[in-house]
Kinemage of the C-alpha trace (Angstrom):
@kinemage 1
@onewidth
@group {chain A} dominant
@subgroup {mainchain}
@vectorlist {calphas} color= white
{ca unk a 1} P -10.038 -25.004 26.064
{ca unk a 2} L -8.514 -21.659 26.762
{ca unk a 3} L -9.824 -18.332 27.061
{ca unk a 4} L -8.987 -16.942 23.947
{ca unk a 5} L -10.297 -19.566 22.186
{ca unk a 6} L -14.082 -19.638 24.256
{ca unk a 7} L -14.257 -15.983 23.178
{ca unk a 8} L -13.013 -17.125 19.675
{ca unk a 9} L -15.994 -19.518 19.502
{ca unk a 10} L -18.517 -17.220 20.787
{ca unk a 11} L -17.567 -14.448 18.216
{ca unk a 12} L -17.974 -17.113 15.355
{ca unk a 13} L -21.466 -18.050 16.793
{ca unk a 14} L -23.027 -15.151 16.680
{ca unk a 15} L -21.487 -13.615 13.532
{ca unk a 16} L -24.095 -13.587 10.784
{ca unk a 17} L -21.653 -15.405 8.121
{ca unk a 18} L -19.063 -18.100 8.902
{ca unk a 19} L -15.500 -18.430 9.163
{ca unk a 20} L -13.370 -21.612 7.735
{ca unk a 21} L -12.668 -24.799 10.300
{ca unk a 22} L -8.910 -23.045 10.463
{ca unk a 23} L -9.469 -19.063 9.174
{ca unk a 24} L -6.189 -17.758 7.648
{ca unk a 25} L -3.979 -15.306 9.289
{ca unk a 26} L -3.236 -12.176 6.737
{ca unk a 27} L -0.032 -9.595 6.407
{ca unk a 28} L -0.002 -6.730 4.047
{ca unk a 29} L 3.177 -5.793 3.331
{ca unk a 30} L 3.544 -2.407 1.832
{ca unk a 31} L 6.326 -0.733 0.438
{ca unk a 32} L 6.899 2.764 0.080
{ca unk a 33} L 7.769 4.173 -3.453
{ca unk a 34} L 9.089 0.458 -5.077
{ca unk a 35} L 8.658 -0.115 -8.148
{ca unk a 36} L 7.799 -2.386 -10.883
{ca unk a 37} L 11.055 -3.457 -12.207
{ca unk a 38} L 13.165 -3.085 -8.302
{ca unk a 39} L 13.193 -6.808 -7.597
{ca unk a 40} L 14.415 -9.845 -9.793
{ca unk a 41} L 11.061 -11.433 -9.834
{ca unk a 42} L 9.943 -8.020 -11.855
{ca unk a 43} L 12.731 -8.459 -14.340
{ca unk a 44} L 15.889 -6.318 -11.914
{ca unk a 45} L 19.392 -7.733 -12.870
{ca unk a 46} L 20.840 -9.908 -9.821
{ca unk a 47} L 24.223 -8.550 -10.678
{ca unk a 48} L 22.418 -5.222 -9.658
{ca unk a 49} L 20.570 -5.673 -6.363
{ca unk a 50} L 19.401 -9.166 -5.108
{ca unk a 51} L 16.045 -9.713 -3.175
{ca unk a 52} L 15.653 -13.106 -2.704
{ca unk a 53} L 12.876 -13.079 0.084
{ca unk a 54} L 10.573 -11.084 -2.271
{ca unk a 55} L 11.370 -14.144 -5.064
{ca unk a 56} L 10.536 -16.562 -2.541
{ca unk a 57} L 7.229 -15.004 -2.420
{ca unk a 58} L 7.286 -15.605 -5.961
{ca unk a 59} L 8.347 -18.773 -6.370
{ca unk a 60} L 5.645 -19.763 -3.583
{ca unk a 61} L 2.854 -17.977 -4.435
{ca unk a 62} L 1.099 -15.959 -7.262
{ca unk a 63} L 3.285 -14.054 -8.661
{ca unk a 64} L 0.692 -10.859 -10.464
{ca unk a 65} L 1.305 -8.980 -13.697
{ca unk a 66} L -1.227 -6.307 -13.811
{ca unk a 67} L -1.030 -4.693 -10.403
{ca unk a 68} L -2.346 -1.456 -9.766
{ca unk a 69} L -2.828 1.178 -7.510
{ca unk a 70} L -5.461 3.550 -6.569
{ca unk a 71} L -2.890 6.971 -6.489
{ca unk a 72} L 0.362 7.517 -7.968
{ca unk a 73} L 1.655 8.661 -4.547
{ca unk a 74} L 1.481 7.482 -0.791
{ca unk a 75} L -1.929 8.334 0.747
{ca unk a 76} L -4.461 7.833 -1.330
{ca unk a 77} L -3.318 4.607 -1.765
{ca unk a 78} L -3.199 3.675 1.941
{ca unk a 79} L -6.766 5.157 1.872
{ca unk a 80} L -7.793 2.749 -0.442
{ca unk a 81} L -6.354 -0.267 0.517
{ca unk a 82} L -7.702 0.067 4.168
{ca unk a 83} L -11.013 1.366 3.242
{ca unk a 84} L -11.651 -0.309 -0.111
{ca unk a 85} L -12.787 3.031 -1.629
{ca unk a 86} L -11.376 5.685 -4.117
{ca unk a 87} L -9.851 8.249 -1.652
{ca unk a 88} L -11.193 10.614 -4.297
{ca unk a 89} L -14.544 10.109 -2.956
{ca unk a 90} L -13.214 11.589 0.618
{ca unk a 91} L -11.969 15.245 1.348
{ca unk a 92} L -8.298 14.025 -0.236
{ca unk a 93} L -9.082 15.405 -3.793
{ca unk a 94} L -5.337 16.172 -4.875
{ca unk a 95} L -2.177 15.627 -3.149
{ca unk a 96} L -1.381 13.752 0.140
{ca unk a 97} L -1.982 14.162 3.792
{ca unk a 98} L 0.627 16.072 5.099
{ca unk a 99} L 2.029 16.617 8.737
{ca unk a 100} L -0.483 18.039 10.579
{ca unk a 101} L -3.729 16.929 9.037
{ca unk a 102} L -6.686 15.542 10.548
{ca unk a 103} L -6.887 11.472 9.973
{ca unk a 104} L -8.510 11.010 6.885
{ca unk a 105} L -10.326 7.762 7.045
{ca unk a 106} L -13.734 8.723 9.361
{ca unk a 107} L -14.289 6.831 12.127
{ca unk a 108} L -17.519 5.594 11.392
{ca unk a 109} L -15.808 4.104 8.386
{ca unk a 110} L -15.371 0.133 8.085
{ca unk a 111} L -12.011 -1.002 7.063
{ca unk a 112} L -10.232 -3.860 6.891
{ca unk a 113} L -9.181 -4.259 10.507
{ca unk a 114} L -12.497 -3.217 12.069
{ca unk a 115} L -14.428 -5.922 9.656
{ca unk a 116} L -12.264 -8.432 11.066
{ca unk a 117} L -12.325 -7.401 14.528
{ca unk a 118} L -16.221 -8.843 13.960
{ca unk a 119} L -14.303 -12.424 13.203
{ca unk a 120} L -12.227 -12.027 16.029
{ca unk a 121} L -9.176 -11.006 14.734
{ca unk a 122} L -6.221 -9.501 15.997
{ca unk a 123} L -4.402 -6.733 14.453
{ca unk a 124} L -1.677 -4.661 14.261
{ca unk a 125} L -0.877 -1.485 12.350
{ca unk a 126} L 2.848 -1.290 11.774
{ca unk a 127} L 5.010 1.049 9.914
{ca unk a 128} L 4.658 4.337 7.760
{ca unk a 129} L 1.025 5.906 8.724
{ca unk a 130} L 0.513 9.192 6.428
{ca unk a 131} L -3.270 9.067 6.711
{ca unk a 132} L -2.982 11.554 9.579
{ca unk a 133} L -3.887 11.796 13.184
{ca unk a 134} L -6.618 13.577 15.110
{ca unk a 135} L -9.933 14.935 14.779
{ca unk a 136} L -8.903 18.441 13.231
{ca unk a 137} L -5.310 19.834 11.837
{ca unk a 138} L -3.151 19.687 14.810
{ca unk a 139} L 0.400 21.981 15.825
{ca unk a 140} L 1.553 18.623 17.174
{ca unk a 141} L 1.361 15.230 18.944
{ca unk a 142} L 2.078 16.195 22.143
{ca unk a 143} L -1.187 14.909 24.058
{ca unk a 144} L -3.581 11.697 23.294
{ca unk a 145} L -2.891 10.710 19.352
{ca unk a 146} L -6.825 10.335 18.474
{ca unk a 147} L -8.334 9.693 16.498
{ca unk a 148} L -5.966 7.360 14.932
{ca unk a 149} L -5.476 3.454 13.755
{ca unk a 150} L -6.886 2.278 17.368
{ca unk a 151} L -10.159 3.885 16.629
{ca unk a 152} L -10.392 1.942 12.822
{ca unk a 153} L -10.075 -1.659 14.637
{ca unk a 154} L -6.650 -2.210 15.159
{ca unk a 155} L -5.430 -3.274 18.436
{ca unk a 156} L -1.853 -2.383 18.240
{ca unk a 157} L -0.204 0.795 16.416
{ca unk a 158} L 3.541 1.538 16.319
{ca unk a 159} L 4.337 4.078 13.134
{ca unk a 160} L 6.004 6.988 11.656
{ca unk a 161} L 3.688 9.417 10.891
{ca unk a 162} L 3.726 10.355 7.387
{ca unk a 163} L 7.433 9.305 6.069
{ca unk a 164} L 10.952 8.918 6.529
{ca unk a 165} L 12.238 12.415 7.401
{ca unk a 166} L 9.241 13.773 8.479
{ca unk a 167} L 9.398 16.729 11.397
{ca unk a 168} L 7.836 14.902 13.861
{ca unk a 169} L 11.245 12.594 13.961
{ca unk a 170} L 9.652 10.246 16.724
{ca unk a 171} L 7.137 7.539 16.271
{ca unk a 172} L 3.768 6.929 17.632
{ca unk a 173} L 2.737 3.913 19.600
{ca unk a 174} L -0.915 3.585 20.200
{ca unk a 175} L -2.380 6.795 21.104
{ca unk a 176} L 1.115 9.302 21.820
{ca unk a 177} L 4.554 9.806 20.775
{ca unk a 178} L 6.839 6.675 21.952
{ca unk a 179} L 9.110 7.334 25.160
{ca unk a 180} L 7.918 11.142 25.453
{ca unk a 181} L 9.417 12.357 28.671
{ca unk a 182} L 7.632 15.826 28.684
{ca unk a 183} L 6.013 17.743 26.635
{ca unk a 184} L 8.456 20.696 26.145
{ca unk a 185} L 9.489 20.890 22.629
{ca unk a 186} L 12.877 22.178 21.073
{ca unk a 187} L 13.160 22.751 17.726
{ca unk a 188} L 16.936 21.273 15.873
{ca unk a 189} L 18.427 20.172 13.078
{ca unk a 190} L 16.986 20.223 9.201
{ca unk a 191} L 14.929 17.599 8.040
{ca unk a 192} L 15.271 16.317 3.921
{ca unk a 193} L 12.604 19.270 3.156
{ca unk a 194} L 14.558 21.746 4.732
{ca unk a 195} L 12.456 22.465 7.738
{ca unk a 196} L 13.298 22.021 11.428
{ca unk a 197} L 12.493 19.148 13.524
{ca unk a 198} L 9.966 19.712 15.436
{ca unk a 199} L 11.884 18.467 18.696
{ca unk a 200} L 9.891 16.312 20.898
{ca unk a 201} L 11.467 15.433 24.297
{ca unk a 202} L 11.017 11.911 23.268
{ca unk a 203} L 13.776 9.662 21.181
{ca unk a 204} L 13.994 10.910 18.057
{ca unk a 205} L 14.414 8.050 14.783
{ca unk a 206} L 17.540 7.549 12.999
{ca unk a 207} L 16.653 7.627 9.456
{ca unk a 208} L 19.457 4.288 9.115
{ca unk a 209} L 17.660 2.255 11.675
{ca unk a 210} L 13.781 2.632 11.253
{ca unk a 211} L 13.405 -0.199 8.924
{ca unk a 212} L 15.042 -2.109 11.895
{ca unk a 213} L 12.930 -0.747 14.444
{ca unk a 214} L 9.845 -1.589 12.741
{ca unk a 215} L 10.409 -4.842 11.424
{ca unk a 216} L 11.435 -5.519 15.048
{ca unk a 217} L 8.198 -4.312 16.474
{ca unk a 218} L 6.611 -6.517 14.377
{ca unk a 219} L 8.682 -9.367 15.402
{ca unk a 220} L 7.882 -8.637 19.159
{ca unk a 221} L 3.584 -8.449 18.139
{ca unk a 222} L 3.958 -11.879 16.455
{ca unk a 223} L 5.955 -13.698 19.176
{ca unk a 224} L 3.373 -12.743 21.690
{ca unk a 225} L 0.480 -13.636 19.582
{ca unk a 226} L -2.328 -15.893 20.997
{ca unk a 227} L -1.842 -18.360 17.896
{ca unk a 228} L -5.382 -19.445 18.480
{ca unk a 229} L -6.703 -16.315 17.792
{ca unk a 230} L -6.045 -15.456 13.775
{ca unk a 231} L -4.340 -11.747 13.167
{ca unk a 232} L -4.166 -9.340 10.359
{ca unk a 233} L -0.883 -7.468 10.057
{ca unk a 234} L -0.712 -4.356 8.242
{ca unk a 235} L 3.279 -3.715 7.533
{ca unk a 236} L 4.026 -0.023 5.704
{ca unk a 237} L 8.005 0.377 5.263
{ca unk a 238} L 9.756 3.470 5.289
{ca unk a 239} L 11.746 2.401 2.687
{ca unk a 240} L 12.369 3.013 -0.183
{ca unk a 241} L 10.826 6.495 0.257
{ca unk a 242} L 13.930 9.397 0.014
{ca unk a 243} L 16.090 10.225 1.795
{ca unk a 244} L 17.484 6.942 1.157
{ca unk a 245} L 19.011 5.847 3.973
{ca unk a 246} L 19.789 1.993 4.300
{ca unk a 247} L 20.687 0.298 7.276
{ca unk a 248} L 24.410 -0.176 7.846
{ca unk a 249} L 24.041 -3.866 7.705
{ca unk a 250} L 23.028 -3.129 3.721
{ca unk a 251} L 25.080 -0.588 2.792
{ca unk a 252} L 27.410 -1.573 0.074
{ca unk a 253} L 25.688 -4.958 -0.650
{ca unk a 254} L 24.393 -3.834 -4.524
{ca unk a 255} L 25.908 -2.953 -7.535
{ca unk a 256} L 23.006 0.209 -7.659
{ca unk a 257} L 24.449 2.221 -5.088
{ca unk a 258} L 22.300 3.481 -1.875
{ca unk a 259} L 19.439 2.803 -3.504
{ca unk a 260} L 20.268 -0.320 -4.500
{ca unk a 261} L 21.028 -0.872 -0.631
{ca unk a 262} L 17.703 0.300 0.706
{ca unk a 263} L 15.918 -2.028 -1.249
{ca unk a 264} L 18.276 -4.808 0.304
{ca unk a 265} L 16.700 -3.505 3.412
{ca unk a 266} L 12.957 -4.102 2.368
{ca unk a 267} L 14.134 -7.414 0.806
{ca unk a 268} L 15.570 -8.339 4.304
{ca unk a 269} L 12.480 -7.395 6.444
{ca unk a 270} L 10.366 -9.471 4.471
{ca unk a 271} L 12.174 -12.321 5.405
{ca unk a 272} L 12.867 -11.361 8.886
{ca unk a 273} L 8.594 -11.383 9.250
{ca unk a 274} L 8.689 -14.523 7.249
{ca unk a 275} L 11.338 -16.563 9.153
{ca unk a 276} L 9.245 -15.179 11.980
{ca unk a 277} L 5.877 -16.619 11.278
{ca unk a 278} L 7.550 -19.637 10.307
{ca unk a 279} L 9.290 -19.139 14.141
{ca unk a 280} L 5.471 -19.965 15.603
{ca unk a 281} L 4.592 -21.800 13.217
{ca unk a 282} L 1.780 -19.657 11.508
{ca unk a 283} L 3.340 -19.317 8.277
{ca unk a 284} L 1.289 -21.972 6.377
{ca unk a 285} L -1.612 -20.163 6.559
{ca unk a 286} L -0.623 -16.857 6.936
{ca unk a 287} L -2.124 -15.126 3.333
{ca unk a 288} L 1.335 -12.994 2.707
{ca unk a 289} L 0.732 -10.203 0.115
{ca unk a 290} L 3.449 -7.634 -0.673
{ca unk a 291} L 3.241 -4.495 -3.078
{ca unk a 292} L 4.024 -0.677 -3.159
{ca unk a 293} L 1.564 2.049 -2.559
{ca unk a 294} L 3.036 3.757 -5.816
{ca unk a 295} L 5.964 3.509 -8.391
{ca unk a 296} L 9.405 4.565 -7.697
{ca unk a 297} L 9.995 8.359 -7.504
{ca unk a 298} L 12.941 9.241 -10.415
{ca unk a 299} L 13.792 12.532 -9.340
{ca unk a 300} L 15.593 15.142 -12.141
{ca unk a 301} L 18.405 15.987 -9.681
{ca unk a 302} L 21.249 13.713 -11.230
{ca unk a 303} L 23.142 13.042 -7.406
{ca unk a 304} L 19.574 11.734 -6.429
{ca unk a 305} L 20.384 8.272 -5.652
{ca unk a 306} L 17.420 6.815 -7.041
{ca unk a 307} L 19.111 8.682 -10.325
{ca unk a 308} L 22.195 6.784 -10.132
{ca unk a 309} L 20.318 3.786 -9.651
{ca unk a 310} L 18.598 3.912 -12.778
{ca unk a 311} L 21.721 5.078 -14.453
{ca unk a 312} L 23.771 1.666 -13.112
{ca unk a 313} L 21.058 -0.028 -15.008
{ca unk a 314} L 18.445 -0.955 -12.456
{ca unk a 315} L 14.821 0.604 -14.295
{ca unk a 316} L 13.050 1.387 -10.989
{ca unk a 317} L 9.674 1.076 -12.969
{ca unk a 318} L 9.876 -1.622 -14.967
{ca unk a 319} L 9.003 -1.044 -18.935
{ca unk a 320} L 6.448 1.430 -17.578
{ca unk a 321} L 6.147 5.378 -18.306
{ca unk a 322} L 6.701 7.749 -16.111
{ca unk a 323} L 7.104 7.519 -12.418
{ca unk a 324} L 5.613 8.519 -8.860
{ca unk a 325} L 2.964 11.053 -8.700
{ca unk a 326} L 2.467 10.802 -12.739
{ca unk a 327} L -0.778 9.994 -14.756
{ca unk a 328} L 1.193 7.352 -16.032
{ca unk a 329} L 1.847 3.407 -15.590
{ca unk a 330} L 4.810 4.448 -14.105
{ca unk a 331} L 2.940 5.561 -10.919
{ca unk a 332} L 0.946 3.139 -10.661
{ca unk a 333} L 1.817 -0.666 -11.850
{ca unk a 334} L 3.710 -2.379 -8.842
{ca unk a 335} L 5.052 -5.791 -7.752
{ca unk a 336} L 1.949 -7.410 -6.492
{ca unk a 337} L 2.716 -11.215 -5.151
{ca unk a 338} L 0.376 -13.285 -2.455
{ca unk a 339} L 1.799 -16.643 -0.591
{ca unk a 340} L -0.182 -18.543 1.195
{ca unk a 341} L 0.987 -22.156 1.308
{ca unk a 342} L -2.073 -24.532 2.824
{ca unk a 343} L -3.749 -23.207 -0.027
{ca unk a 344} L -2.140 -21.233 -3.269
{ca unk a 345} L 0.222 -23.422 -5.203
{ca unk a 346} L 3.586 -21.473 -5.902
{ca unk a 347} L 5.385 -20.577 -8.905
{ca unk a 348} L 2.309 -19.122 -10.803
{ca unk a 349} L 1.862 -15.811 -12.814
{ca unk a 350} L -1.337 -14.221 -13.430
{ca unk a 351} L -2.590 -11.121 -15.518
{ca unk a 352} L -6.289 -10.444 -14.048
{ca unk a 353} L -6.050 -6.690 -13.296
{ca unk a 354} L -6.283 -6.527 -9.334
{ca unk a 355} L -5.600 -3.308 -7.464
{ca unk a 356} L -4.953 -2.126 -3.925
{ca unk a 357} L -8.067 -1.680 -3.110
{ca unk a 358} L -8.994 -5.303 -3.835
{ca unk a 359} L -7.106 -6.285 -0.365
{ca unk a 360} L -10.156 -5.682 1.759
{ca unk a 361} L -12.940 -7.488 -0.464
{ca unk a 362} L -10.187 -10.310 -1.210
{ca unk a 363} L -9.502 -10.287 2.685
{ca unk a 364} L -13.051 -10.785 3.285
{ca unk a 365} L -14.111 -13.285 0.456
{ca unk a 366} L -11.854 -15.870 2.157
{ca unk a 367} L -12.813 -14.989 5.365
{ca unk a 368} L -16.689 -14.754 5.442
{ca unk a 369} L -16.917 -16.487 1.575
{ca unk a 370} L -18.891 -13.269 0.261
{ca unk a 371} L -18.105 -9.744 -0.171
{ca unk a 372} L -19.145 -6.159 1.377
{ca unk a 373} L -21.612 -4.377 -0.747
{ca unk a 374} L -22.515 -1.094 0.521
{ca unk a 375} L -21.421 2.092 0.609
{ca unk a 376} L -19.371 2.312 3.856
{ca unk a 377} L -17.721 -1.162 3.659
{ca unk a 378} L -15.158 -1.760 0.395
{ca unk a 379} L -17.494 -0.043 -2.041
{ca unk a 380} L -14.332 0.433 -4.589
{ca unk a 381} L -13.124 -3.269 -3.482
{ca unk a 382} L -13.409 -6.374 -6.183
{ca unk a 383} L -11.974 -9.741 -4.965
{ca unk a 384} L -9.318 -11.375 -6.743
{ca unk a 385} L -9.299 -14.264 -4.654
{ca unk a 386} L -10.323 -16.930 -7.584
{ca unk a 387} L -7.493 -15.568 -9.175
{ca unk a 388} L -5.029 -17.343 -6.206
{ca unk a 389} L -7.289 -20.629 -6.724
{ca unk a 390} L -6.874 -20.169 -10.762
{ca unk a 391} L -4.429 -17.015 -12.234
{ca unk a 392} L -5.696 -17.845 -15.099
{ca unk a 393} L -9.441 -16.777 -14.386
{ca unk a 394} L -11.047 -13.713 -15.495
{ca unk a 395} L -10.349 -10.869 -12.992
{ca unk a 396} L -13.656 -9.927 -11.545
{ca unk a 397} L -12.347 -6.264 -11.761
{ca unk a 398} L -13.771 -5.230 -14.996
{ca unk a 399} L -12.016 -1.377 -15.170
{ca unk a 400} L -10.087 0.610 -11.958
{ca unk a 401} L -10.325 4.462 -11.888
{ca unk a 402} L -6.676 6.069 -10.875
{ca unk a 403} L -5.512 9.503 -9.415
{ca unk a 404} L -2.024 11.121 -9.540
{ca unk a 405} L -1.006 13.841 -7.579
{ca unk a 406} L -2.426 16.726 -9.057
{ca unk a 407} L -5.845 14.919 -8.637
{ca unk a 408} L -6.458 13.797 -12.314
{ca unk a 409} L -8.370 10.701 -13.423
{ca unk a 410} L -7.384 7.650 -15.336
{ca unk a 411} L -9.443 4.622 -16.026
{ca unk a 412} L -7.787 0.975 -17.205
{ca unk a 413} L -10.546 -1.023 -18.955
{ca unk a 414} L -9.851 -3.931 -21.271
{ca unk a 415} L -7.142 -3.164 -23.219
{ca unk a 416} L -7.005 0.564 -22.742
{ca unk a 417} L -6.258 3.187 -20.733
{ca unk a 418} L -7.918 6.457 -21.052
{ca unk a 419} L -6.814 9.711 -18.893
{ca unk a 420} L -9.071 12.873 -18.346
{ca unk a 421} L -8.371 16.410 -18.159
{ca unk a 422} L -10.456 17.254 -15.468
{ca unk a 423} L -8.862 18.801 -12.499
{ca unk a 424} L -9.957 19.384 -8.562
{ca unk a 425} L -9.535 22.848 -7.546
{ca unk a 426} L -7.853 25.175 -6.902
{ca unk a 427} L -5.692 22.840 -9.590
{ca unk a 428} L -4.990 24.654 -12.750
{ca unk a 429} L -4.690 23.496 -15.990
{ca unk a 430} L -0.873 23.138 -17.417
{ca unk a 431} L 0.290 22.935 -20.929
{ca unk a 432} L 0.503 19.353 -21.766
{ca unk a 433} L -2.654 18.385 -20.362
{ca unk a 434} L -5.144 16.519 -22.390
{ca unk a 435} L -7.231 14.001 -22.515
{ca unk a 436} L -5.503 10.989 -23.671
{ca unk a 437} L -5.838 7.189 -24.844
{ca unk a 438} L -3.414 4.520 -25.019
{ca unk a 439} L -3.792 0.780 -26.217
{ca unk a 440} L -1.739 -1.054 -23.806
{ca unk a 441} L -2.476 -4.437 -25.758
{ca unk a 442} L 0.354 -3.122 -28.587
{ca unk a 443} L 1.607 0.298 -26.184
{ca unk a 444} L 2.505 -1.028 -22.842
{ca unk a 445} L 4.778 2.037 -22.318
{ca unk a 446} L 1.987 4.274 -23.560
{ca unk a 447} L 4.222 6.369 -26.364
{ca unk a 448} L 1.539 6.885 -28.474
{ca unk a 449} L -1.593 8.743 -27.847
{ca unk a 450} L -4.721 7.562 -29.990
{ca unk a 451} L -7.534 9.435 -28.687
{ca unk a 452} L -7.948 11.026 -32.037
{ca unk a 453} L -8.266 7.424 -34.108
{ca unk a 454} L -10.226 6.116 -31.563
{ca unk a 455} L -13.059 8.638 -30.681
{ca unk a 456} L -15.828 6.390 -30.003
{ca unk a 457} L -13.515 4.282 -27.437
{ca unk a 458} L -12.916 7.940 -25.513
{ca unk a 459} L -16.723 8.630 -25.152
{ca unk a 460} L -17.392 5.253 -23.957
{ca unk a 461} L -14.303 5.410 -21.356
{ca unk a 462} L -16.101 8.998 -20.441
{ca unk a 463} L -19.155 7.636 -19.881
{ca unk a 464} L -18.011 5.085 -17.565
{ca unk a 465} L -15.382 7.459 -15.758
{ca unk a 466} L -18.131 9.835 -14.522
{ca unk a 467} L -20.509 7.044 -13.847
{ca unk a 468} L -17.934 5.674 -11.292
{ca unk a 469} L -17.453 9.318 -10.292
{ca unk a 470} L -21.342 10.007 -9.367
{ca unk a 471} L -22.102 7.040 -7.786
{ca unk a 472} L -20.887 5.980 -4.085
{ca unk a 473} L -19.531 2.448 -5.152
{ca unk a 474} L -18.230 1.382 -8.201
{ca unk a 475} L -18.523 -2.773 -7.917
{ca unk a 476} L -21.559 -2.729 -9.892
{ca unk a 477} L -20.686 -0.288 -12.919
{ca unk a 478} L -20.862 -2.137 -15.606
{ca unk a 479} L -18.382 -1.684 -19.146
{ca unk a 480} L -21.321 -1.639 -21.101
């Protein structure tokens, strides 16, 4: 017996719950700004853009309907998903993190990687970051990068810190800026936003190639795996966040234009990991689960080409309103598919409502057969894991509160959706806003408001909404 697996056994010995004869191996996969309708198993026309790794997930695994997540844009949903809590409930009332915050997860925190680090897992944070760096706001990165994903149990980080064209323009590996030669800083160039880069004397990314470079690094971590050990992979793509850049192996490959493209490229890194799990030989029980952090982003700017996308005939969300950082469906409802062969049977659909933040207690359901139930481990988090033995079973998630941008609330509960007025300050109230309710049952796209026929169904969504809102933990708020 090796090393790795004596300290494997010891771990399991002394850990208070028990792991399976053969625990499973787990990769997140999540894109950045995809939505709904951008891949054929979600309804896109092949003659438009063709993605047939994400319909092999499909076609062997579950394939889910109602997918949600917590925010309508990018960190509050990467909040959630690692923590398994409302990023509402942290400092991150409205907006996102931007590029010199403070890390927003707190150390003393439990997410996903640092419950399984208690199993004995190995893991690896890969890809877009955006839940910032440091202890306070920072000028830059120049120096040791902690706090950061090394201090929230994972073992390995390479990422971009918040997105594509950020104004960093380097990436971080572990705990400072990859290849930095000095620390003398040059400001060039203009980034997507306008701004200069910030200049690093380290290599900077090429927007083109940084779905290559991180799929690669991903590559590398899983070919030098101790297969003995089981890992957790958390994957965040750059794509298909603006500017929309694909790689030049993609470009010209759809019939939707650059955008089209990109999505080619997210489509091709999923098989890339896939063909290299099945390389060692882990893929069989490797849980694979791929979905967005938030809808697709339609811009208003008609050379946008996420705009000429949609007007080729590609619907970047799907039969859902609105779009990214919207109170709407739009923002929210992504492609949400889970493979695992040694145990899910493929080719199934199901419509339980799960949500992002159901990763970690679905993570650790399989893992340790029960759930966290506190206040600092998943207290958002409902498993759907009966739902991969049996997609048609009742979801255990009986409502899910989400945020947009601007920091309002909606809740999904049976067959409705309800959306408050309420905003965080310093947000101000615009014309338009009001509270709203839709009956997704016979309004999927939510055109018509019925708050006013439905009064009773308003107060009882209102009741629930701020019971979620003044308690820590919503797994054991009731409907009734």
């Amino acid at each position: 017996m090796g090393r790795a697996s004596s300290i494997l056994l010891a771990i399991f010995a002394t850990t208070s719950t028990t792991l399976s004869e053969e625990p499973p191996n787990f990769v997140v996969y999540l894109a950045d700004d995809y939505g709904y309708g951008s891949s054929n198993a979600y309804g896109a026309d092949p003659e438009l853009i063709r993605t047939p790794n994400l319909n092999r997930l499909a076609a062997e695994g579950v394939r889910f309907t109602r997918g949600f997540t917590t925010g309508s844009v990018c960190s509050p949903t990467r909040y959630g998903l690692l923590t398994g809590r409302y990023s509402w409930r942290s400092r991150l009332k409205r907006g996102v993190v931007n590029s010199y915050d403070a890390m927003l997860i707190d150390t003393d925190r439990t997410t996903i990687a640092s419950w399984l680090s208690e199993y004995g897992y190995q893991s690896a944070a890969i890809g877009k970051w955006h839940l910032g760096y440091k202890s306070r706001r920072f000028d830059n990165l120049l120096g040791e990068v902690s706090p950061g994903p090394l201090d929230l149990g994972f073992d390995y980080h390479f990422g971009v810190p918040n997105n594509m064209d950020d104004l960093h323009k380097i990436y971080i590996e572990n705990r400072g800026v990859f290849g930095l030669r000095s620390n003398r800083m040059s400001k060039y160039g203009r980034s997507f936003y306008g701004k200069p880069y910030d200049g690093y004397d380290a290599p900077q990314r090429v927007t083109t190639k940084v779905m290559e470079d991180l799929t690669g690094r991903a590559i590398k971590w899983i070919d030098r795996l101790d297969t003995e050990t089981p890992f957790f992979l958390y994957f965040s793509s750059v794509a298909v966040h603006h500017p929309i850049s694909p790689s030049e192996r993609m470009r010209g490959t759809s019939n939707a234009g650059a955008y089209g493209d990109f999505i080619h490229d997210i489509d091709y890194s999923v098989g890339q990991l896939l063909e290299a799990l099945e390389h060692r030989g882990l893929d069989k029980n490797t849980v694979f689960l791929f979905t967005s952090d938030n809808g697709g982003d339609i811009p208003t700017d008609p050379d946008r080409p996420e705009v000429q996308a949609q007007s080729a005939g590609l619907s970047l969300n799907g039969h859902h309103r609105g779009d990214k950082h919207t109170i709407y469906n739009g923002g929210f409802a992504v492609p949400f598919m889970v493979r695992w062969p040694q145990k899910v049977d493929g080719g199934q659909t199901s419509d339980g409502l799960v949500n992002t933040a159901d990763i970690f207690a679905t993570i650790a359901e399989i893992v340790s057969k029960d759930v966290p139930r506190s206040e600092s481990a998943a207290p958002d988090s409902f498993s759907f894991y009966k739902l991969l033995e049996n997609p048609n079973a009742n979801s255990n998630r009986p409502h899910a509160v989400l945020r947009d941008v601007r920091g309002r609330h909606a809740l999904l509960f049976e067959n409705w959706k309800y959306i408050d007025d309420t905003l965080p300050p310093p947000e101000k109230p615009r014309k338009g806003d009001a509270k709203e309710l839709y009956d997704l049952s016979s309004d999927p796209s939510e055109t018509s408001n019925v708050i006013d026929d439905h009064p009773k169904i308003a107060q009882r969504a209102q009741t629930i909404l701020e019971t979620i809102r003044t308690q820590p933990f919503s797994w054991n708020v009731a409907l009734d």
